[in-house]
N, C-alpha and C positions, 0 to 999 in steps of 0.2 A: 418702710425701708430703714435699713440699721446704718447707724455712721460706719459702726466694724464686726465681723465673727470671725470669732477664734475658734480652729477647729484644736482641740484637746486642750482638756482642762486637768490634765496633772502636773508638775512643779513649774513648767514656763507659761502651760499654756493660763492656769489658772494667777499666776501674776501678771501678765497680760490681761487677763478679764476685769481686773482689780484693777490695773493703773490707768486703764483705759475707762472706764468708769468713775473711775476718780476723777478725772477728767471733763467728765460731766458729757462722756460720747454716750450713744446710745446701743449697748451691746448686743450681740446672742453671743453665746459660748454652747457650742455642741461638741458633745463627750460619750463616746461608742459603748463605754461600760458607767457601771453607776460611781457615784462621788466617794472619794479617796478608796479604789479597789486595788486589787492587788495582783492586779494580770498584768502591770507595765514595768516601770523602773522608778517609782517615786512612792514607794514603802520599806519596808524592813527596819522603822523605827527610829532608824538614827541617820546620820550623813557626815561625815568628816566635812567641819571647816577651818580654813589657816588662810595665814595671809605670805608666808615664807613657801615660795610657790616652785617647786623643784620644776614641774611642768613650762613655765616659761613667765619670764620677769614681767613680760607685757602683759601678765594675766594681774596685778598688785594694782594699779589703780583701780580696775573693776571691783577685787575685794574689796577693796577698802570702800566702795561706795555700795556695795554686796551689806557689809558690816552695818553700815548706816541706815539701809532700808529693810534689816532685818530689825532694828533696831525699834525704827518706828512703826512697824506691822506687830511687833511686840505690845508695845503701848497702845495704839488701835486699837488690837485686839482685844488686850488684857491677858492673853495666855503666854506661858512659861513657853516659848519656841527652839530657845538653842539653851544650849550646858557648854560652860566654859570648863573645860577641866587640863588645858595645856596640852598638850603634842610633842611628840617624840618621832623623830626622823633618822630611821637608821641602818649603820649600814658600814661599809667600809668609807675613808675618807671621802674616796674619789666616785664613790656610787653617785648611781645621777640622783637618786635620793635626797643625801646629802649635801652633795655637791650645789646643786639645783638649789636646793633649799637656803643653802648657804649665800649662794651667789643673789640672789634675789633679795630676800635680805638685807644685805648690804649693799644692794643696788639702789632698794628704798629705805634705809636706814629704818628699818624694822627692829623693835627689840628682840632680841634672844641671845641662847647662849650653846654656847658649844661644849658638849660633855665629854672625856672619855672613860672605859669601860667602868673603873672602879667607880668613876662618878656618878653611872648610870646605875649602878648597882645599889650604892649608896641611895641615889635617891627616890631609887624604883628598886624594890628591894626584890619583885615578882618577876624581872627578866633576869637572867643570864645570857649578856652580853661574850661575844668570845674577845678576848685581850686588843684585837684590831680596831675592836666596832667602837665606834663613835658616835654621837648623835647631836641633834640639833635641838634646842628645848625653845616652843615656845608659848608662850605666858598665854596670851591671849587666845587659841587656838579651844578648840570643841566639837563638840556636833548638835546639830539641829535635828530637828524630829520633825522629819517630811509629812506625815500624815496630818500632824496638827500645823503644817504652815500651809498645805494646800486647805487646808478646812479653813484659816484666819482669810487665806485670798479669797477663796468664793466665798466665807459670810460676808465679808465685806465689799463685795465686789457686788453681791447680793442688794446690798445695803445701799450702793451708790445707785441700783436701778438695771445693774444689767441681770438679762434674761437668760436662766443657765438650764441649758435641756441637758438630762444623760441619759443613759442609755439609747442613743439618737444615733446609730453610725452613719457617717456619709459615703456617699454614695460614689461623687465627683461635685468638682467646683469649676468655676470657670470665670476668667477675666475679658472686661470691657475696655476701654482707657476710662470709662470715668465709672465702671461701678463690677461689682463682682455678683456671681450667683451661685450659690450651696446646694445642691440636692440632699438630702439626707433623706433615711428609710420612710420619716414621715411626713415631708415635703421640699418646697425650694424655698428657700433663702434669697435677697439680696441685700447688699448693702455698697457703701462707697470704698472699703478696704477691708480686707482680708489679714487675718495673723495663722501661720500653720506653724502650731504645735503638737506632731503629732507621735513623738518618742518612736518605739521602735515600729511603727505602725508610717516614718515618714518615705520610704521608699516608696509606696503605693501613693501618698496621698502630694509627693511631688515628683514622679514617676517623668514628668516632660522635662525635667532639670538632669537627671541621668548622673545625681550623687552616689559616689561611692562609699555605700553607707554598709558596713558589717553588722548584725543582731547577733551577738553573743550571750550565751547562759552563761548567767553566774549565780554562787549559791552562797547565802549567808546561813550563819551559824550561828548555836548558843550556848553555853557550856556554865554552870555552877563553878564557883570557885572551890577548889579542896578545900575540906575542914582538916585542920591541921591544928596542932597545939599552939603554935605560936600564928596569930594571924599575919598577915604579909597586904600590907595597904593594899589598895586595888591600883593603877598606875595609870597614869594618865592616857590617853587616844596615843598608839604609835601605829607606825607604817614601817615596815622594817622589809630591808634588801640583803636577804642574807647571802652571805660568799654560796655560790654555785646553788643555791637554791629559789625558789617562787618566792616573789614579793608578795606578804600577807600583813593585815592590818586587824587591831581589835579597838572598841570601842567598849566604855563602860557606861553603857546606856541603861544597864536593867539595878536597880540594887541590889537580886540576886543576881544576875548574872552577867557573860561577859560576851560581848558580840564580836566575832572572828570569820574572817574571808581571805581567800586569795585578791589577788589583783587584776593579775592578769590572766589567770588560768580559767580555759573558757570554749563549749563548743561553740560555732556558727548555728543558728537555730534560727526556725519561723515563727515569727513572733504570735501567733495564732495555733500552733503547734509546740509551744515550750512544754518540756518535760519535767513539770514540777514535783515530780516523786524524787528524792534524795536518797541516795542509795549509803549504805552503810563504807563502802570504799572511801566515797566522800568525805563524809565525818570522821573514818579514821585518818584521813590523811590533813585536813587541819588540824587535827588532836594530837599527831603525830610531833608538827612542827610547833604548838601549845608545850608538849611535854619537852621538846627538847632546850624552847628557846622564852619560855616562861611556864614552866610546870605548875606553880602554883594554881594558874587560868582552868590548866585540863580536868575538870571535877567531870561531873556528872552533867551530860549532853540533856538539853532540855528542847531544842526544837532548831528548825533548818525550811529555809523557806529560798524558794529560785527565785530568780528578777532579770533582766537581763539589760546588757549594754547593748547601745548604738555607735560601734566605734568608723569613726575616719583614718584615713590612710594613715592622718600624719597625728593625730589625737585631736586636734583642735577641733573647736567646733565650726556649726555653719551659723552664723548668725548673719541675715541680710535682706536688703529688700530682694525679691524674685529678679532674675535678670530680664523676664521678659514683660515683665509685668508690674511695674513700679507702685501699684497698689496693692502688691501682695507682700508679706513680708514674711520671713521665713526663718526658723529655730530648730536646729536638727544635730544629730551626730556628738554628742555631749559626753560621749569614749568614757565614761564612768568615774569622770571627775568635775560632773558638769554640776550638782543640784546645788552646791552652794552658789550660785550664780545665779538661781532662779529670782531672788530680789531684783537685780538689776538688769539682767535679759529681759524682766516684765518690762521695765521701764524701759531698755532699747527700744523692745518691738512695738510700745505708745508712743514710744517718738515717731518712727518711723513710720507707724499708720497714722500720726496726728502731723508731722512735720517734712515727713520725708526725709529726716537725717539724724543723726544724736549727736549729743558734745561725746560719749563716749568712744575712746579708741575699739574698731572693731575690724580693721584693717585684716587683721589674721584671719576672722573668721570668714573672709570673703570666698566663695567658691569657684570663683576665677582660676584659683591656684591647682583645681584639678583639672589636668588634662582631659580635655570629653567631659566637662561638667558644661551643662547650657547655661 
């Protein structure tokens, strides 16, 4: 019998295997597809993180302890896991963008700075800002590279002694008051507590909970920079809210090239049915919004890969013990701003299956808050 099983071992589920093991519990981790694939939401190379949180202020202590145990999964590992390369927030003043970002901020006396258009111009010489936009600079900001942080959680997670099956789907689980049981395709499972991590695959797998959980596609991009006589830096990670248009974001994760997406543009899809062909409409229309609001970016398109969100009504996520079942704990609905939090959502859900509670504020993510949620 196991102390706990995590069902999905991609960005929470696989920091959950890892903190929980470190812990000296005794694991399973069961995972539908094989180790770091590409049919969920925790690939495509890179992942925006900041701690100036436009999203909501009560998300900044999490970072900041996100920050720290990214930090020492870094040195564990030994691998190169996040690139700090600064962030850019922009938008008109009052955009929830900036605004947000702003507000938070200086809610936590975060460093940064506030630029306007000439200064962004100046110091990102690859956008053209229009005369309004403004942005938010900040220092510390980057992105992680989800494939090689899910690979550092289960070597090490490995390493502490938990037991990681993949390609194992389950089947159904089921709670006791003092112990739980896994089916999966190649047997049953039990153990004393339960962690579901199951991305967009959690409707099914907490189907008695009756969360209102959206799977929408989304589609990342990859684009060469133009050769051009005069080179033009490459510029830091922004997220920009342009007046009347889709909020779209790029990251300079590749040395050639530059990674660009919308945000929020996005069918509802089944997650078992995602349409990962990339149609040419596609690409021309982030190329579109490249060429008009940092042309240098729009070179030569080099590849486009789908992934998709699990969004909640209100974006926040579900982090919490089950409500009906206090040895289950539960990690869901992560609306496509969740993977920088995979550090420390690992550690909630080892508190919670080791303690029943965390010092972490997770008030927001309680499911309570939806009407007809169980």
């Amino acid at each position: 019998m196991f102390d706990a099983i995590v069902i999905g071992l991609g960005g929470m589920g696989s920091a959950a295997a890892f903190h929980l093991s470190r812990r000296g519990k005794k694991v399973l981790g069961v995972e539908r597809f094989s180790s770091g694939h590409e049919l969920g939401s925790s690939h495509g190379r890179s992942r925006i993180i900041r701690q100036a949180y436009f999203e909501g202020e009560e998300y900044v202590p999490l970072l900041m302890r996100s920050y720290e145990l990214w930090d020492e999964l870094a040195r564990e590992s030994g691998e190169n896991l996040m690139e700090t390369t600064g962030a850019l927030m922009l938008g008109s003043p009052n955009s929830d963008i900036v605004s947000g970002s702003r507000r938070s901020a200086e809610r936590h006396g975060l460093p940064h700075e506030m630029l306007d258009a000439a200064e962004i111009r100046s110091r990102c010489p690859a956008l053209e800002p229009r005369p309004d936009t403004v942005g938010l600079f900040e220092e510390r900001a980057g992105f992680l590279r989800p494939e090689a942080t899910i690979e550092a959680h289960l070597d090490l997670a490995a390493k502490h002694g938990a037991d990681l099956r993949f390609e194992e789907p389950v089947r159904s689980w089921s709670a006791s008051e003092n112990s739980v049981a896994v089916e999966t395709a190649f047997g049953v499972y039990e153990a004393e507590k339960l962690v579901v991590a199951a991305g967009a695959w959690s409707s099914d797998m907490l189907a008695d909970m009756g969360l209102p959980l959206r799977v929408e596609r989304r589609v990342m991009h990859w684009f060469e920079p133009k050769r051009i006589a005069s080179p033009v830096p490459r510029p830091p990670v922004f997220l920009w809210a342009p007046e009347g248009g889709d909020v779209f974001y790029a990251i300079p994760d590749s040395p050639n090239a530059m990674k660009a997406a919308f945000h929020y543009v996005g069918d509802e899809c089944e997650p078992d049915a995602l349409d990962r062909e990339v149609g040419e409409d596609e690409v021309s229309k982030i190329r579109d919004y490249l060429e008009r609001y940092a042309p240098s970016l729009a070179g030569r398109h080099v590849e486009s890969a789908a992934c998709m969100y699990t969004n909640t009504p209100d974006s926040h996520f579900v982090v919490s013990p089950h409500p009906a079942h206090p040895n289950v704990s539960v990690a869901a609905g992560f609306s496509g701003h969740g993977y920088k939090f995979c550090s420390v959502v690992g550690e909630i859900l080892a508190d919670l299956a080791t303690d029943g509670g965390t010092r972490h504020p997770i008030g927001i993510f309680d499911p309570a808050r939806f009407e007809g949620a169980s």
